[in-house]
N, CA, C and O atoms as CSV, one atom per row, in Angstrom:
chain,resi,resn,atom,element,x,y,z
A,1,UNK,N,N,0.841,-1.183,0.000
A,1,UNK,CA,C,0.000,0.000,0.000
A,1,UNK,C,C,0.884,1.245,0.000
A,1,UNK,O,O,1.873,1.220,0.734
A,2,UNK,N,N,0.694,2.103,-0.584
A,2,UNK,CA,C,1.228,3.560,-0.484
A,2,UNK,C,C,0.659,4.486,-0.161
A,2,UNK,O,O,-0.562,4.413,-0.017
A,3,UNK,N,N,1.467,5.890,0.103
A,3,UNK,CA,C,0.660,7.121,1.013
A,3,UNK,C,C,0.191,7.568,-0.634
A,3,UNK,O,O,0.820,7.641,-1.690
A,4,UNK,N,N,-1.305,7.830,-0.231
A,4,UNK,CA,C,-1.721,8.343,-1.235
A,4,UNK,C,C,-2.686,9.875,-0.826
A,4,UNK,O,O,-2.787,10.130,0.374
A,5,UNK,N,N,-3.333,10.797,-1.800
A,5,UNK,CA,C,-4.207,11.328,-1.582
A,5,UNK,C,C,-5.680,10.357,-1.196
A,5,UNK,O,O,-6.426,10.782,-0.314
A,6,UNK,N,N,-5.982,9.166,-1.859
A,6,UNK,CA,C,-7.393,8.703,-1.994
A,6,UNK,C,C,-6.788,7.870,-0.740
A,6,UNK,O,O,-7.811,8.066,-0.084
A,7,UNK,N,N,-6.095,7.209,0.025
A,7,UNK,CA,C,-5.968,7.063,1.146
A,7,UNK,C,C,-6.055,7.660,2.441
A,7,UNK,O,O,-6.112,7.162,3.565
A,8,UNK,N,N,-6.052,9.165,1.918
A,8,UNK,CA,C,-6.761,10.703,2.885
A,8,UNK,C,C,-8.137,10.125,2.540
A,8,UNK,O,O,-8.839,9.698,3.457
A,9,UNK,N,N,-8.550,10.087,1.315
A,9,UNK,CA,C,-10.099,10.251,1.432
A,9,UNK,C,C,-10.722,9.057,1.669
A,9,UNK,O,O,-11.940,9.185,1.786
A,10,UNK,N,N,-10.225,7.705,1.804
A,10,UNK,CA,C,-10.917,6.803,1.974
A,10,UNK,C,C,-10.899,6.919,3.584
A,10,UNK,O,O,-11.666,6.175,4.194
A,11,UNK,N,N,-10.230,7.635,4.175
A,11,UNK,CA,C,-9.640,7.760,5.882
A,11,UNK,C,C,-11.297,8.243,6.343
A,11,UNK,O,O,-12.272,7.829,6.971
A,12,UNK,N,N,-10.740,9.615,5.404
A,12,UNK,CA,C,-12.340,10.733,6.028
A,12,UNK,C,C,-13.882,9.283,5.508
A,12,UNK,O,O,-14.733,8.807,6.260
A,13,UNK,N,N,-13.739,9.107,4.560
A,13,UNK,CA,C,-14.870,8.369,4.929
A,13,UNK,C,C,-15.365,7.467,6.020
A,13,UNK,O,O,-16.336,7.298,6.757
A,14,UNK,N,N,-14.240,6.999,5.744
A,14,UNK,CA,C,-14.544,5.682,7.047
A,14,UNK,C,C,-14.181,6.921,8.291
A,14,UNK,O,O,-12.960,6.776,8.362
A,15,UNK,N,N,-14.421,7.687,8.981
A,15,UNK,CA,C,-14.314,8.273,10.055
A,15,UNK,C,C,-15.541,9.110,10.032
A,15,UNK,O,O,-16.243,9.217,11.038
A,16,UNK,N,N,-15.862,9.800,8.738
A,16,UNK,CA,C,-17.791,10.100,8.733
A,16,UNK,C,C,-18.769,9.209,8.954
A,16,UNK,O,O,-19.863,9.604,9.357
A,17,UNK,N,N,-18.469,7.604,8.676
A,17,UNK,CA,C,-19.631,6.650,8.740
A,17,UNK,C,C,-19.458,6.119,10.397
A,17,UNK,O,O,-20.328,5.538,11.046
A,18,UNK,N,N,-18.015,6.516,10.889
A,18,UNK,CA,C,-17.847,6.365,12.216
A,18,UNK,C,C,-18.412,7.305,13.220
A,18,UNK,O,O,-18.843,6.897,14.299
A,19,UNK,N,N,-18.415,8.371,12.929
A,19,UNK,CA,C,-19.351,9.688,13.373
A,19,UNK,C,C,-20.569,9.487,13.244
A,19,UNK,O,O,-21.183,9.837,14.252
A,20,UNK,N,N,-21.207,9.071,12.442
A,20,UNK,CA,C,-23.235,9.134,12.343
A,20,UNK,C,C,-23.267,7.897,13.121
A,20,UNK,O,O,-24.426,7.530,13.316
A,21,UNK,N,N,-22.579,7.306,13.516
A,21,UNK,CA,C,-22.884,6.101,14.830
A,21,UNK,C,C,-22.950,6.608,16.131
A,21,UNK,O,O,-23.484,6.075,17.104
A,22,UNK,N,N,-22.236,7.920,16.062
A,22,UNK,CA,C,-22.106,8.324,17.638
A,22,UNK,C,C,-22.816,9.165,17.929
A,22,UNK,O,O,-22.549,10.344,17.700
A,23,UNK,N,N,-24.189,8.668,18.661
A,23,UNK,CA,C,-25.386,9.106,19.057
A,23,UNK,C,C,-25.718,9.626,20.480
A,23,UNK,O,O,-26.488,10.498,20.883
A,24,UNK,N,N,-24.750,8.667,21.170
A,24,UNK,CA,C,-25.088,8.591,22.963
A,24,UNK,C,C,-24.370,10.248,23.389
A,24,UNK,O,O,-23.549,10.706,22.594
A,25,UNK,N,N,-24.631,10.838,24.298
A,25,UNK,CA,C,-24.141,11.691,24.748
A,25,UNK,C,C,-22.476,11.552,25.783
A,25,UNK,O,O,-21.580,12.387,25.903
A,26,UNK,N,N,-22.557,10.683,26.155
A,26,UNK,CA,C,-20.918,10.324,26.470
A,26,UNK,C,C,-19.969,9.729,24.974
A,26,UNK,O,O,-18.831,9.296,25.157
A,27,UNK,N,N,-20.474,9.761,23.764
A,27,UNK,CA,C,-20.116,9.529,22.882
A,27,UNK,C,C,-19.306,10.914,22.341
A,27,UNK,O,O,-18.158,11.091,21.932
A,28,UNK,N,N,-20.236,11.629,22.501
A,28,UNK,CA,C,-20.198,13.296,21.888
A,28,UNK,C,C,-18.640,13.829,21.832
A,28,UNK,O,O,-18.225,14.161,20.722
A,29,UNK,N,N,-17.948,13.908,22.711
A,29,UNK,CA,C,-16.312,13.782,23.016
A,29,UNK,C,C,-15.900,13.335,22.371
A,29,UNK,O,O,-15.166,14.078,21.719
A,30,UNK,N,N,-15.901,12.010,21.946
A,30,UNK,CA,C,-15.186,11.570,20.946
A,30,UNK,C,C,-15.457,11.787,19.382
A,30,UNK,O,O,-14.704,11.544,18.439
A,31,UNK,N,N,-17.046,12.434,19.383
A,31,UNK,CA,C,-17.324,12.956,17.876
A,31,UNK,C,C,-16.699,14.056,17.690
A,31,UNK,O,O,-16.268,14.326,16.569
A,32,UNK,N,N,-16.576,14.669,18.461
A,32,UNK,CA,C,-16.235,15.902,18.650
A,32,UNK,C,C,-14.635,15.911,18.009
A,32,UNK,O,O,-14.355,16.654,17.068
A,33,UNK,N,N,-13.536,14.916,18.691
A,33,UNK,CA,C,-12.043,15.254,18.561
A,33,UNK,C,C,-11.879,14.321,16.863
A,33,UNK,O,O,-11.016,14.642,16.046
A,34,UNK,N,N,-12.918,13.144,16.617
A,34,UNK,CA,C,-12.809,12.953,15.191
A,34,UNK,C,C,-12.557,13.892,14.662
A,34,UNK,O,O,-11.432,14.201,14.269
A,35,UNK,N,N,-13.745,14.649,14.527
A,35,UNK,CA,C,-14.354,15.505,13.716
A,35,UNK,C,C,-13.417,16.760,13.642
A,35,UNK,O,O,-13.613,17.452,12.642
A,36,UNK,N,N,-12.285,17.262,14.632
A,36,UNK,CA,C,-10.902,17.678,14.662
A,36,UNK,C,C,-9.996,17.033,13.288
A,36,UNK,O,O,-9.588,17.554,12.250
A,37,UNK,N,N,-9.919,15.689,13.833
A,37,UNK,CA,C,-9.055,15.338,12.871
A,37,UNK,C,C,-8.975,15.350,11.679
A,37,UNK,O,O,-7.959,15.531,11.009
A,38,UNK,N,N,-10.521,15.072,11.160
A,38,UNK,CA,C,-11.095,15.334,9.944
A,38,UNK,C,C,-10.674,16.370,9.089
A,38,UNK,O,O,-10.166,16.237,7.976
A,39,UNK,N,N,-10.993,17.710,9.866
A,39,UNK,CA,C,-10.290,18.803,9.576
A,39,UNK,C,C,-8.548,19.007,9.503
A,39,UNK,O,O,-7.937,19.939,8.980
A,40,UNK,N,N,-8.218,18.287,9.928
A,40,UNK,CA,C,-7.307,18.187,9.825
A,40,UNK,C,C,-5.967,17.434,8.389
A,40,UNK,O,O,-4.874,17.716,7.898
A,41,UNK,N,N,-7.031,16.405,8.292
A,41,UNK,CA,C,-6.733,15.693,6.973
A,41,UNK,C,C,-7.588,16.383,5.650
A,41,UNK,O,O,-7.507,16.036,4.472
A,42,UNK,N,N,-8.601,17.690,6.353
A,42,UNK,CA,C,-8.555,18.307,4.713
A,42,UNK,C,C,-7.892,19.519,4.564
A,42,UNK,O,O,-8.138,20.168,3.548
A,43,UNK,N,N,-6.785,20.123,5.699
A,43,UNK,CA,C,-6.380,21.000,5.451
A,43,UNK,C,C,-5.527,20.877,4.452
A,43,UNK,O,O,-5.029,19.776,4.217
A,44,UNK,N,N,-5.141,22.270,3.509
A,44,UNK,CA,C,-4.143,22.170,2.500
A,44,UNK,C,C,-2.861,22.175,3.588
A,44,UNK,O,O,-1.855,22.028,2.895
A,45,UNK,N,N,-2.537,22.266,4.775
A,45,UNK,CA,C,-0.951,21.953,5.209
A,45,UNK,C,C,-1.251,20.613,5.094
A,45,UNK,O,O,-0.784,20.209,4.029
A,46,UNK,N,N,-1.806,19.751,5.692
A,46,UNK,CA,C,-1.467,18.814,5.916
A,46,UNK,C,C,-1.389,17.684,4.373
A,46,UNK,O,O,-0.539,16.802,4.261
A,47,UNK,N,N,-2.228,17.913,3.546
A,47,UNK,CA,C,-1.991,17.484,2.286
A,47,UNK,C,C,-0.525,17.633,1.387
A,47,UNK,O,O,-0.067,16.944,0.475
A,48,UNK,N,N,0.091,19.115,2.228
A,48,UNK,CA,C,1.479,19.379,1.540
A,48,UNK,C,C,2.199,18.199,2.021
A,48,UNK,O,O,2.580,17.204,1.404
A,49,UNK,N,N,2.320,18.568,3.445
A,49,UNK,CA,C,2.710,17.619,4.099
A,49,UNK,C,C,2.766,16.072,3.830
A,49,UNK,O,O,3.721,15.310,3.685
A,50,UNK,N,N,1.937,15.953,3.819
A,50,UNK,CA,C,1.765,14.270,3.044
A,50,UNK,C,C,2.440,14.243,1.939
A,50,UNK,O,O,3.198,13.278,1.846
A,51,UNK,N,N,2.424,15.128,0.876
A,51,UNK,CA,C,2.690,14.782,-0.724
A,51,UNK,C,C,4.134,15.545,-0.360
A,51,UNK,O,O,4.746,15.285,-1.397
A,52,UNK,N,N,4.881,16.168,0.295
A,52,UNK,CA,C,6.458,15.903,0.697
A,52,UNK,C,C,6.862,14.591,1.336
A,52,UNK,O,O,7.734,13.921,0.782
A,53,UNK,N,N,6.306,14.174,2.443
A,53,UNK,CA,C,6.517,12.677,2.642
A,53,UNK,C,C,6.466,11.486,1.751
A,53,UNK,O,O,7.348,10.630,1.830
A,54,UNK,N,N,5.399,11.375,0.837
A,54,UNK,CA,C,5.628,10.489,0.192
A,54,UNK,C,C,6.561,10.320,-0.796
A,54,UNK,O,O,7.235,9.376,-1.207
A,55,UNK,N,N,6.391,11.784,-1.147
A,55,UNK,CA,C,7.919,12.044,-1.951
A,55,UNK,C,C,9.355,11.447,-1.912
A,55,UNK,O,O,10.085,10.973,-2.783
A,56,UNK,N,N,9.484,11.646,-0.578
A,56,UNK,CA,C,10.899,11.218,0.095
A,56,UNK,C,C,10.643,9.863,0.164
A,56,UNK,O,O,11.207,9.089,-0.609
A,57,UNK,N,N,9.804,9.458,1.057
A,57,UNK,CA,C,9.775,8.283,1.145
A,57,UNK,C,C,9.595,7.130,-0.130
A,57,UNK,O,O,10.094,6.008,-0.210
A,58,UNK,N,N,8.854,7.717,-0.915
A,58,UNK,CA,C,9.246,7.202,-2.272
A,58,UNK,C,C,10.580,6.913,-3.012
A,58,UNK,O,O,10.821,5.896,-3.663
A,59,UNK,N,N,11.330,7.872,-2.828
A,59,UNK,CA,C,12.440,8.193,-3.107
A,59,UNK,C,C,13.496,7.242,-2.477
A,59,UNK,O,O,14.572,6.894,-2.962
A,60,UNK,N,N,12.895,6.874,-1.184
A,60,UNK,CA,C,14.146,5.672,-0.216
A,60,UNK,C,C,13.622,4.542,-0.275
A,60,UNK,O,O,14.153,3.574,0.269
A,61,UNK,N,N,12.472,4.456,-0.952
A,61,UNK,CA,C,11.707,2.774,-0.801
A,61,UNK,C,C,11.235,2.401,0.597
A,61,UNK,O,O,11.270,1.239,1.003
A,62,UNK,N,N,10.822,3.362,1.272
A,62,UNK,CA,C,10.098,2.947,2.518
A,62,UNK,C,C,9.009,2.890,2.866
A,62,UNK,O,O,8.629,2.552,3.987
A,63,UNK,N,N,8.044,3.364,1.526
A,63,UNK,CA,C,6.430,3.000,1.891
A,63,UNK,C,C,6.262,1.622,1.805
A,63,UNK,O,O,6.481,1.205,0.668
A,64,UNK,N,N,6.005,0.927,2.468
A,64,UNK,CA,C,5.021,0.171,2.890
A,64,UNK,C,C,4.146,-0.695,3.261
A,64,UNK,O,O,3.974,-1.900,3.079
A,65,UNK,N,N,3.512,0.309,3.931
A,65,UNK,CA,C,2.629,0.382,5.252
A,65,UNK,C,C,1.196,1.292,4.821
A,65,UNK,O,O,1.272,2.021,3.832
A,66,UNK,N,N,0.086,1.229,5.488
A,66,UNK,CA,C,-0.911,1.981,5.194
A,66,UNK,C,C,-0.579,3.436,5.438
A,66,UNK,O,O,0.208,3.592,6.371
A,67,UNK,N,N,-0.965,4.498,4.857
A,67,UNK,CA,C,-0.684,6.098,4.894
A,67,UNK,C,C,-0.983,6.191,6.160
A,67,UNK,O,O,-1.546,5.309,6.808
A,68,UNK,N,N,-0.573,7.408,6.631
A,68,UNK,CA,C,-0.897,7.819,7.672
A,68,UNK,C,C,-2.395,8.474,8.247
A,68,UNK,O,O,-2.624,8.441,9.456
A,69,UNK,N,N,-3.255,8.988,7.416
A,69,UNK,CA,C,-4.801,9.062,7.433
A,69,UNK,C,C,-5.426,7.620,7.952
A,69,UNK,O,O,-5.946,7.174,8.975
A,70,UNK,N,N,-5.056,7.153,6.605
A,70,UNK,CA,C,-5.264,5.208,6.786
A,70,UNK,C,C,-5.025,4.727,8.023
A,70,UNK,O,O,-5.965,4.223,8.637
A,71,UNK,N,N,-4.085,4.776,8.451
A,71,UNK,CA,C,-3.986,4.123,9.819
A,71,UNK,C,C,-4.985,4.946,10.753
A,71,UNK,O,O,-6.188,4.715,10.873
A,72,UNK,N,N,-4.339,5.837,11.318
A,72,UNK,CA,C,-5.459,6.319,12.593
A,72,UNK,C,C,-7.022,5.981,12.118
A,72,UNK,O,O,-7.559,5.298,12.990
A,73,UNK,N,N,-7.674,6.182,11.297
A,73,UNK,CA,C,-9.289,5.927,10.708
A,73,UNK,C,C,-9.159,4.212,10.736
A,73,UNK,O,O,-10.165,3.574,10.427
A,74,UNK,N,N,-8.007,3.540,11.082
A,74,UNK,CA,C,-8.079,1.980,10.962
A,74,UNK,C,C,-8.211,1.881,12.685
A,74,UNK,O,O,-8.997,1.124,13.254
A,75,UNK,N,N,-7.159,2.921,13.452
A,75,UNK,CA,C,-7.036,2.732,14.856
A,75,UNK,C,C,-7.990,3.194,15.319
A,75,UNK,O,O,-8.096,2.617,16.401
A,76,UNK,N,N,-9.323,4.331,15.157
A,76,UNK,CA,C,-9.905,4.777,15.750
A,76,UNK,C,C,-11.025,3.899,15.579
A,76,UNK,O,O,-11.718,3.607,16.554
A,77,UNK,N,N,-11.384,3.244,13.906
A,77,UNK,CA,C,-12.733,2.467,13.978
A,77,UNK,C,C,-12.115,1.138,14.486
A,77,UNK,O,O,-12.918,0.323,14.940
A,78,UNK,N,N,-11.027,0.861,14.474
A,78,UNK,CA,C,-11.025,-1.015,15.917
A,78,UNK,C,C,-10.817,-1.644,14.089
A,78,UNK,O,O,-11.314,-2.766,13.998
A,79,UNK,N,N,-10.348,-1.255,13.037
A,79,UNK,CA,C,-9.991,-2.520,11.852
A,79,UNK,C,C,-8.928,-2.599,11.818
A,79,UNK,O,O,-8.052,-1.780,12.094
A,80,UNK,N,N,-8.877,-3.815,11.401
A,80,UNK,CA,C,-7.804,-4.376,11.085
A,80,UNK,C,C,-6.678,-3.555,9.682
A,80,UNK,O,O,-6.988,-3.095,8.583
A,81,UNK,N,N,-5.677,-3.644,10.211
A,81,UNK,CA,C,-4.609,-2.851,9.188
A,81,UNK,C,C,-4.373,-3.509,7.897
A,81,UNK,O,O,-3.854,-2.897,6.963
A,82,UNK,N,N,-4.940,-5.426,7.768
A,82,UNK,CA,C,-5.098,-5.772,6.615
A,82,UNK,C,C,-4.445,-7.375,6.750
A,82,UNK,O,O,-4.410,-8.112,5.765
């Protein structure tokens, strides 16, 4: 697997379908700091960011592993990394 852009967006999905589950009010906290991160994986820094990393890391042959979006949206919904 490689760091990709559609590995950002397959992240945010699976972390929106993880959000419309969280209904309970002791839930709310944790919709809440997703929904941080979210923002976070659509900011344009962090997209630079990514597409300099993969760069390099492309460059040394060290991708891989799932992107970094990919993982946390794997660690936060409880799946398996593959």
């Amino acid at each position: 697997c490689t760091c990709s852009f559609l590995d950002t967006d397959r992240a945010l999905v699976l972390l929106e379908e993880y959000c419309k589950k969280l209904k309970k009010p002791e839930e709310q906290q944790l919709k809440k700091a997703i929904r941080k991160v979210m923002g976070i994986f659509k900011s344009s820094l962090f997209e630079a960011l990514l597409g300099s990393f993969t760069k390099k890391a492309t460059r040394h042959g060290a991708i891989s592993h799932p992107s970094l979006p990919a993982a946390v949206a794997y660690d936060v919904l409880g799946c398996p990394k593959d």
